[in-house]
C-alpha positions in Angstrom: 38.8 -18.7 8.9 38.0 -15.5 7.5 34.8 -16.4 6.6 34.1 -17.3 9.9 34.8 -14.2 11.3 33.3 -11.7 8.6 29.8 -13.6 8.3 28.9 -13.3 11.9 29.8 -9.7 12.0 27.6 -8.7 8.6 24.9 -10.5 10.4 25.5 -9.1 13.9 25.0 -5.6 11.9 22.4 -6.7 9.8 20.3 -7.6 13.2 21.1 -4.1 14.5 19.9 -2.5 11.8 16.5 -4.8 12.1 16.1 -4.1 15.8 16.4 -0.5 15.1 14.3 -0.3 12.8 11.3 -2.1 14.4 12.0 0.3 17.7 10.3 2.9 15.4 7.7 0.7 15.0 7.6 -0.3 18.4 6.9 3.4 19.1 4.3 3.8 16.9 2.4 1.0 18.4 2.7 2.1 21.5 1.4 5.1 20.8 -1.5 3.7 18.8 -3.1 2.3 22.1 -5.3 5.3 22.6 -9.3 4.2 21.8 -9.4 7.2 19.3 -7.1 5.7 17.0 -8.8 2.4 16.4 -11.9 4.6 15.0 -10.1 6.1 12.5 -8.4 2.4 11.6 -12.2 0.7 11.2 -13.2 4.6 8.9 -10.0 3.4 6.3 -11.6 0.2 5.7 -15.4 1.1 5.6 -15.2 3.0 2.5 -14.0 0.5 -0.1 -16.3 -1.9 1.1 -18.8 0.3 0.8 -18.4 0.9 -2.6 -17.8 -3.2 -3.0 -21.3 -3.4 -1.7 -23.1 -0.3 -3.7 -21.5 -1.0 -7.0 -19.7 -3.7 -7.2 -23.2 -5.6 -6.2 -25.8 -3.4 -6.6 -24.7 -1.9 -9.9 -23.6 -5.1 -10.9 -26.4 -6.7 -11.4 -27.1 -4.0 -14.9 -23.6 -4.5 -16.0 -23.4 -8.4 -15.8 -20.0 -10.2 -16.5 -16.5 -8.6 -17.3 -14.4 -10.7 -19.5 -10.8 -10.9 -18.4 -7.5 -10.7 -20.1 -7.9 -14.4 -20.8 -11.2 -14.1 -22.0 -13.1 -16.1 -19.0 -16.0 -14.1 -18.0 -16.4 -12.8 -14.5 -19.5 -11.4 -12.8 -18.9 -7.7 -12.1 -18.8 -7.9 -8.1 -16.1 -10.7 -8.9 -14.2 -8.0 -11.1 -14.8 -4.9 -8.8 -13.5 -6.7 -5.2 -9.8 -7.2 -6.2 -9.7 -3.0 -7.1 -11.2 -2.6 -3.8 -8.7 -4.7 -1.8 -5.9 -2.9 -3.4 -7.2 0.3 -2.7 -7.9 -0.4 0.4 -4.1 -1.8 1.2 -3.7 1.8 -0.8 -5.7 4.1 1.8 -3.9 2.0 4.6 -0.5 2.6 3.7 -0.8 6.3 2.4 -3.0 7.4 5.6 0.0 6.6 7.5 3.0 7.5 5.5 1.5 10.9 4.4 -0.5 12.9 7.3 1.2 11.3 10.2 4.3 11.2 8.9 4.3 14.7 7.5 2.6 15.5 11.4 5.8 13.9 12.9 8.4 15.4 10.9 7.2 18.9 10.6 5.4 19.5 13.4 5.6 17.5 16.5 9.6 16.9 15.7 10.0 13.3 16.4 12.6 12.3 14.6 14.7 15.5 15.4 15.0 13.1 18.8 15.1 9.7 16.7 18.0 11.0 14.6 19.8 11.8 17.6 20.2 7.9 18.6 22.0 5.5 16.2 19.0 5.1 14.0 19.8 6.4 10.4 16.9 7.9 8.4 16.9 4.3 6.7 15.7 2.6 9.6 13.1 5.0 10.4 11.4 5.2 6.9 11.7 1.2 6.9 10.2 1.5 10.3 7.5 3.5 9.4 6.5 1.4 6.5 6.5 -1.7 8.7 4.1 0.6 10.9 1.8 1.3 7.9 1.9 -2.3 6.9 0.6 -3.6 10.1 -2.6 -1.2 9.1 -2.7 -2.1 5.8 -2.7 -5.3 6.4 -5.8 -5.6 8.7 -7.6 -3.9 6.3 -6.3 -6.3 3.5 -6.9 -9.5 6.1 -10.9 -8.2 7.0 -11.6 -7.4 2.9 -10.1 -10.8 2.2 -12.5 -12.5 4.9 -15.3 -10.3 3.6 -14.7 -11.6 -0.4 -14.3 -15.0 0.5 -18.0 -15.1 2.4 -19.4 -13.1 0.0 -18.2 -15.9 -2.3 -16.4 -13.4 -4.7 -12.8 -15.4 -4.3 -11.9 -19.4 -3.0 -10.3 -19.4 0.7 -7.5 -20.5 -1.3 -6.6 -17.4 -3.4 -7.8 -15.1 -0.3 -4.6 -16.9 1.4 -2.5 -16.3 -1.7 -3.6 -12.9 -2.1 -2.9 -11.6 1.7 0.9 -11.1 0.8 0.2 -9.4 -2.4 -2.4 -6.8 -0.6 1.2 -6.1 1.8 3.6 -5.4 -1.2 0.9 -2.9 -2.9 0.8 -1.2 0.8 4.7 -1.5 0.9 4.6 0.4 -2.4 1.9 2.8 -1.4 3.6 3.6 1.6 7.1 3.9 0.9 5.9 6.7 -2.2 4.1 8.2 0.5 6.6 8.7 2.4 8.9 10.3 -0.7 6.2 12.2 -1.3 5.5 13.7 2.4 9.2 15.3 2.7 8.6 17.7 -0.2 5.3 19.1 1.2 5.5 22.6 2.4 1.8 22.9 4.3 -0.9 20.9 5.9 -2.8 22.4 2.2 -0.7 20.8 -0.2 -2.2 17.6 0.7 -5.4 18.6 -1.4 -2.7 17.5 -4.3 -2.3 14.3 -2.7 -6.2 13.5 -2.0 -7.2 14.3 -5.5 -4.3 12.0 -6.8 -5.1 9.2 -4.9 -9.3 9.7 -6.1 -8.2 9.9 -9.4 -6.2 6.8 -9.1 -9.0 5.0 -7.2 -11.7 6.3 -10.1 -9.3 5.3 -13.0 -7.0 2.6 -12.7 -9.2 -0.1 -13.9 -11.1 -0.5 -10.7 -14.6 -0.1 -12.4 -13.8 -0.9 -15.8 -11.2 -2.6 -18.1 -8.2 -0.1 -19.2 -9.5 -0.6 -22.9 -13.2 0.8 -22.5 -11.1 4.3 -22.5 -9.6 6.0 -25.3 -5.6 4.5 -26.5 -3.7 7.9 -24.5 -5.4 7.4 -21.3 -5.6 3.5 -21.4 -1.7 4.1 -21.5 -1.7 6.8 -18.8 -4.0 4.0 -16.7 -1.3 1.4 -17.1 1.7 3.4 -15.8 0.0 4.7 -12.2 0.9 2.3 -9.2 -3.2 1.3 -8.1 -3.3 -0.3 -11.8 -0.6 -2.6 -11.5 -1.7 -3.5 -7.5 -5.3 -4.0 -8.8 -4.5 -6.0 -12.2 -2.1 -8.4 -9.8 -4.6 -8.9 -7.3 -7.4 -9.8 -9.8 -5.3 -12.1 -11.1 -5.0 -13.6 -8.2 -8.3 -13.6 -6.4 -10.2 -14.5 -10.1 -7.9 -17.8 -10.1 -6.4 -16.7 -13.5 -2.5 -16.2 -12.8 0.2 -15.3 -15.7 3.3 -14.0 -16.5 2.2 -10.3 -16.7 2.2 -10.4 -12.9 5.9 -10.7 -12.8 5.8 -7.2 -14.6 3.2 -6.2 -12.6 5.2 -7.3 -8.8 8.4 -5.9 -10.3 6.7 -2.5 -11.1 5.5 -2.7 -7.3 8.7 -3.4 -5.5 11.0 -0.7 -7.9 8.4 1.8 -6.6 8.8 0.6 -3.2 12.8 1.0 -3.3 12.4 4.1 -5.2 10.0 5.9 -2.2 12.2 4.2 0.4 15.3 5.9 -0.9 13.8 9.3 -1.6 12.2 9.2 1.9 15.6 8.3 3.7 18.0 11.2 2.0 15.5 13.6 2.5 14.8 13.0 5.7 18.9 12.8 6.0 19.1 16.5 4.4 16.4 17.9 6.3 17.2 16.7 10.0 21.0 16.3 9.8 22.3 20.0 9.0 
């Protein structure tokens, strides 16, 4: 009897805390309908293929095949794509969570109003990320499409890797996120851009972690792009092992991690 009765309530509260949540993405939807915005959507995704295209297959062909971590060889466009569709589930996520989110907390004081409803500062950073998600993941779905023609992964793994591509934007954007409430000015995002270059240049994207020196091989292995691109080459290569439970687990303790930081912050700098 008891039962009963509590396991409908935790679940009636469990949907309000869903439907709350999505309202903020609801809102940012709705407000994505303007022409202009779908420009800057198709600008996020040119880039990395772009540099798929320019290195992965022009330069490619003087570098020839890339051995992986089980030793079966790879042509280099093969190894390249997978650190291209993570960083480009990357650029998704953070170009939401980061400059639009810093624009709507600081500046045009949207969740001054937001905060004033029932919504807690949980829901809106979950809500947010589910916003940032839905980008990410049309870049991830279009890349995907793009490798699989270009023959550079089976249908198959393009399928398997679609999900993956969302939990590196999940962790992208939730750190975003974290990271946006402790930014003073529009200029301390120059921080933020060269960070996210420097994790696109070095975390294994062009090369293997072991062409570089034993201190920065280690450095390479602890930033987030390295464990989103080693799990995703996995993946799209056809080579799957038990590293990628280390590599997954690194990607969802981030996302907790930025979704937590976001939430109290937001909590101590809205609700004085």
């Amino acid at each position: 009897m008891v039962t009963t009765l509590i396991f409908p309530r935790a679940m009636s509260r469990l949907d309000h805390r869903a439907s709350r949540a999505l309202s903020v993405t609801a809102r940012n939807l709705a407000a994505a309908r303007h022409a202009a915005y779908w420009w800057v959507l198709l600008s996020g995704f040119v880039e990395p293929l772009l540099y798929l295209l320019s290195i992965g297959l022009g330069v490619g062909r003087l570098v020839g095949d890339i051995a992986l971590p089980d030793g079966r060889l790879v042509t280099y466009a093969q190894f390249v794509a997978p650190a291209m569709l993570a960083a480009s589930a990357m650029n998704g996520a953070l170009a939401e969570t980061t400059m639009n989110f810093y624009g709507k907390l600081k500046f045009m004081r949207i969740y001054d109003a937001t905060l004033a409803t029932p919504i807690t500062p949980m829901q809106v950073s979950v809500g947010e990320l589910i916003w940032a998600m839905c980008r990410g993941g049309v870049y991830s779905a279009v890349f995907l499409v793009v490798m699989a023609a270009l023959d550079l992964t089976t249908w198959g793994w393009a399928l398997v890797a679609l999900p993956v591509t969302l939990l590196v934007g999940f962790a992208f954007g939730a750190l975003g996120m974290g990271l946006s409430t402790l930014l003073r000015s529009w200029q301390d995002f120059d921080y933020i851009n060269v960070t996210q270059f420097g994790l696109f240049l070095f975390s294994g994207t062009f090369s293997p972690p072991s062409d570089f020196p034993v201190p920065l091989q280690v450095l390479i292995e602890l930033t987030p792009l390295y464990h989103g691109v080693a799990l995703l080459r996995a993946i799209t290569t056809g080579s799957p092992d038990w590293s990628m439970l280390w590599h997954a687990g690194y990607l969802v303790a981030l996302t907790v991690v930025g979704l937590t930081m976001a939430s109290r912050r937001m909590g101590r700098l809205l609700l004085k």
